[in-house]
N, C-alpha and C positions, 0 to 999 in steps of 0.2 A: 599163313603169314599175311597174306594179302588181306583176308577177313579184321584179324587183330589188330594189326596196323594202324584202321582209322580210329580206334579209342580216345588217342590222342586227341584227333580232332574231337570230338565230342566234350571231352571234360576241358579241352582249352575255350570253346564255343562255351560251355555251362559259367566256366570263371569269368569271362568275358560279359556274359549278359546276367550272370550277377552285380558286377561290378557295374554295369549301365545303368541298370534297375537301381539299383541302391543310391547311387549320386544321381539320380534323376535326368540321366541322360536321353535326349532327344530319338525318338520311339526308332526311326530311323538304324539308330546301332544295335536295338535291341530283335530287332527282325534281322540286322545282319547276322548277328550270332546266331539266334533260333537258323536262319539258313544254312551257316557255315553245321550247324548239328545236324541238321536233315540231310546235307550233303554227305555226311560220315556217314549217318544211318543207312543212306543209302549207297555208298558204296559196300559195305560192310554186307548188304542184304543180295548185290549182287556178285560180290567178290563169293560169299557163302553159296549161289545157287548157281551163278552163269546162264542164268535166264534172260529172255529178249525183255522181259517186263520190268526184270528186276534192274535191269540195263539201261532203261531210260530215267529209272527212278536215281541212277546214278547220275547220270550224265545232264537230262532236265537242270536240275539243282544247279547243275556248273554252271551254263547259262544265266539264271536266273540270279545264280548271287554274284555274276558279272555286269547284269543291269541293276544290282542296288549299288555293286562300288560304282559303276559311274554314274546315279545319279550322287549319291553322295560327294564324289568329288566334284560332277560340276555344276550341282542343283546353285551352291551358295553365288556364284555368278550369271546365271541362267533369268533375261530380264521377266521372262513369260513364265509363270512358276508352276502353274496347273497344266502346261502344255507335255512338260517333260515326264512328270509321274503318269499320265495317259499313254504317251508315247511309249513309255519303255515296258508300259501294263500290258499292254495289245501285243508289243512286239514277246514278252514273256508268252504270252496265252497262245497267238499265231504259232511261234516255235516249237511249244510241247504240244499243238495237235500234229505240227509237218513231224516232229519227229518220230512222233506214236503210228502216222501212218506211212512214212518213209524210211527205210533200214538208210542213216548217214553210213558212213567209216570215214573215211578219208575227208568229205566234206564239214563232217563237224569237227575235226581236229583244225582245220584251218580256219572256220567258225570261231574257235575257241578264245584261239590267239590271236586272230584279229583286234575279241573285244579285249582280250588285255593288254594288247597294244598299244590301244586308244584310251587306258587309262595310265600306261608309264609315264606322259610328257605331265599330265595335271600333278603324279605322284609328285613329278621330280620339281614342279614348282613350288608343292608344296615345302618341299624339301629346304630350297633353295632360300626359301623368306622362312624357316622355322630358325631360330638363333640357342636355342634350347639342345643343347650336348648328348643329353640322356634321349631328346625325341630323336634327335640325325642320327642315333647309332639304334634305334629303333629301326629306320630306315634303313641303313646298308644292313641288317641282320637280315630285314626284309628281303633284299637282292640276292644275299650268299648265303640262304634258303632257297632261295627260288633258281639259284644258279646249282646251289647241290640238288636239289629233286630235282631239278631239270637231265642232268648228267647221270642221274642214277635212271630214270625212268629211258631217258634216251640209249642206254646201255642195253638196258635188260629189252626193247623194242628190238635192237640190230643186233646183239647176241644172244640172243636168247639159245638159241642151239647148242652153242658152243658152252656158254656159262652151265646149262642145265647137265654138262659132263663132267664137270669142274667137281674138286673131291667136295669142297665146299659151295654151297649157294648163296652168293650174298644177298639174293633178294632185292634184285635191286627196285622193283617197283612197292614193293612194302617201303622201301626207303625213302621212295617218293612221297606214299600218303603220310608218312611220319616227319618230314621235310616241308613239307604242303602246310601239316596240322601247326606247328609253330610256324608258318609262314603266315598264317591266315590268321594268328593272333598279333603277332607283330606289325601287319598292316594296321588292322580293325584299331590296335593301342596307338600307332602314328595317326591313323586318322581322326580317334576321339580326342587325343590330346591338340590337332591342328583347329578342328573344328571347336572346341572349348575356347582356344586363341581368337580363335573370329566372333566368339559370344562372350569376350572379357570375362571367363570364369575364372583366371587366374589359374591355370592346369600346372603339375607336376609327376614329373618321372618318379615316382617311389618306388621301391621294394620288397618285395612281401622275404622276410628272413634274409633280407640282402640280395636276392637273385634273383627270383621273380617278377618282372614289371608292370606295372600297373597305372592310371594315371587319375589323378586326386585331382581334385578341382574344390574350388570355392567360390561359389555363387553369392551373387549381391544382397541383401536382405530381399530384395523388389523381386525376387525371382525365387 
C-alpha cells in the first residue's frame, strides 16, 4: 500500500509539468514538478525495498523540493538574485552528502518542518493579495490536505500497534502519500497561477471536464 500510493504523485507531477511546458512557463515550475516525480519515484523505491539507500533517495528529494518552494516563493522579492539560487544549491548538495553519511531519524523530521514552516507566512501572503476565488480555494484545499495527511500519517506513527490488530487497516500512511500527492499539485497550481499574476499573464482557474484545475494564462504578444 505504501509502494502504490505515491502513483498519484507521479501522474499529478506529469499533468502539472505538461501543463508548464505547454504555456511556456517559467523553467522554475517545470523542475518543481520533475521533483515532486522523483520524490514519488523515490518513495515508491524505498517503500518497495526498506533499504538505507533507497531511504535517502526518498527523503534527499523532500529536502530538496523544499528549497525550490522557497526559492520560488521568495526569489520574486529577493533584491540580490544570484545570491539565493547558490545559496540554496550548496545548502541542497551539503545535506545529501550529511545525510548519505549520517543515519538522521528524529533530526530530519524536525529538519523537514522547520523548512515548511518558513514557507507558510510567504504562502499565506500570497494568499492574502490573490483576489481570484478559484486560486483562494486552491489554497485552503492546500491546508485541508496537508491537515488530512498530516493526521493520517500522525495516527499510523503513534498507533501503529494497536491499528496493525484492528479487523481492518486503514493505512494510514498510504493516506498520507495520496494526501501529500494532491497536496503538492494544489500548491504547484496556487503558485503558478500567483506568479503569472506578478508577470501580467492574465492567469485563470479552469477545469479540465469541470473538476480538474488547472491554470490558463495568456501572454502579451512581446512574450
Amino acid at each position: 500500500f505504501n509502494t502504490i500510493s505515491s502513483i498519484p504523485g507521479i501522474l499529478f507531477a506529469l499533468i502539472g509539468l505538461i501543463n508548464a511546458l505547454r504555456q511556456r512557463f517559467e523553467k522554475r515550475f517545470s523542475v518543481l514538478h520533475i521533483s515532486n516525480m522523483i520524490l514519488s519515484i523515490g518513495s515508491m523505491l524505498y517503500h518497495a525495498t526498506l533499504q538505507r539507500v533507497q531511504q535517502q533517495g526518498d527523503e534527499t528529494p523532500m529536502v530538496w523540493e523544499m528549497l525550490l518552494y522557497f526559492y520560488i516563493l521568495y526569489s520574486p522579492d529577493w533584491h540580490y538574485r544570484s545570491t539565493m539560487p547558490t545559496f540554496l544549491f550548496f545548502y541542497g548538495v551539503g545535506f545529501a552528502i550529511a545525510h548519505a553519511l549520517i543515519r538522521f531519524e528524529i533530526g530530519f523530521k524536525v529538519h523537514y518542518i522547520i523548512l515548511c514552516l518558513l514557507c507558510i507566512p510567504r504562502m499565506y501572503k500570497y494568499y492574502i493579495y490573490t483576489k481570484d476565488n478559484y486560486a483562494k480555494r486552491l489554497a485552503k484545499l492546500y491546508i485541508v490536505t496537508l491537515f488530512l495527511g498530516s493526521i493520517c500519517w500522525l495516527m499510523d506513527q503513534v498507533l501503529c500497534k494497536e491499528i496493525s490488530h484492528w479487523y481492518f487497516n486503514p493505512q494510514g500512511h498510504a493516506l498520507w502519500h495520496v494526501f501529500m500527492s494532491f497536496n503538492s499539485y494544489f500548491a504547484n497550481t496556487f503558485l503558478m497561477f500567483c506568479r503569472a499574476e506578478q508577470r501580467r499573464w492574465d492567469p485563470k482557474i479552469v477545469h479540465f471536464f469541470g473538476v480538474f484545475p488547472y491554470v490558463k494564462i495568456q501572454k502579451p504578444k512581446s512574450q
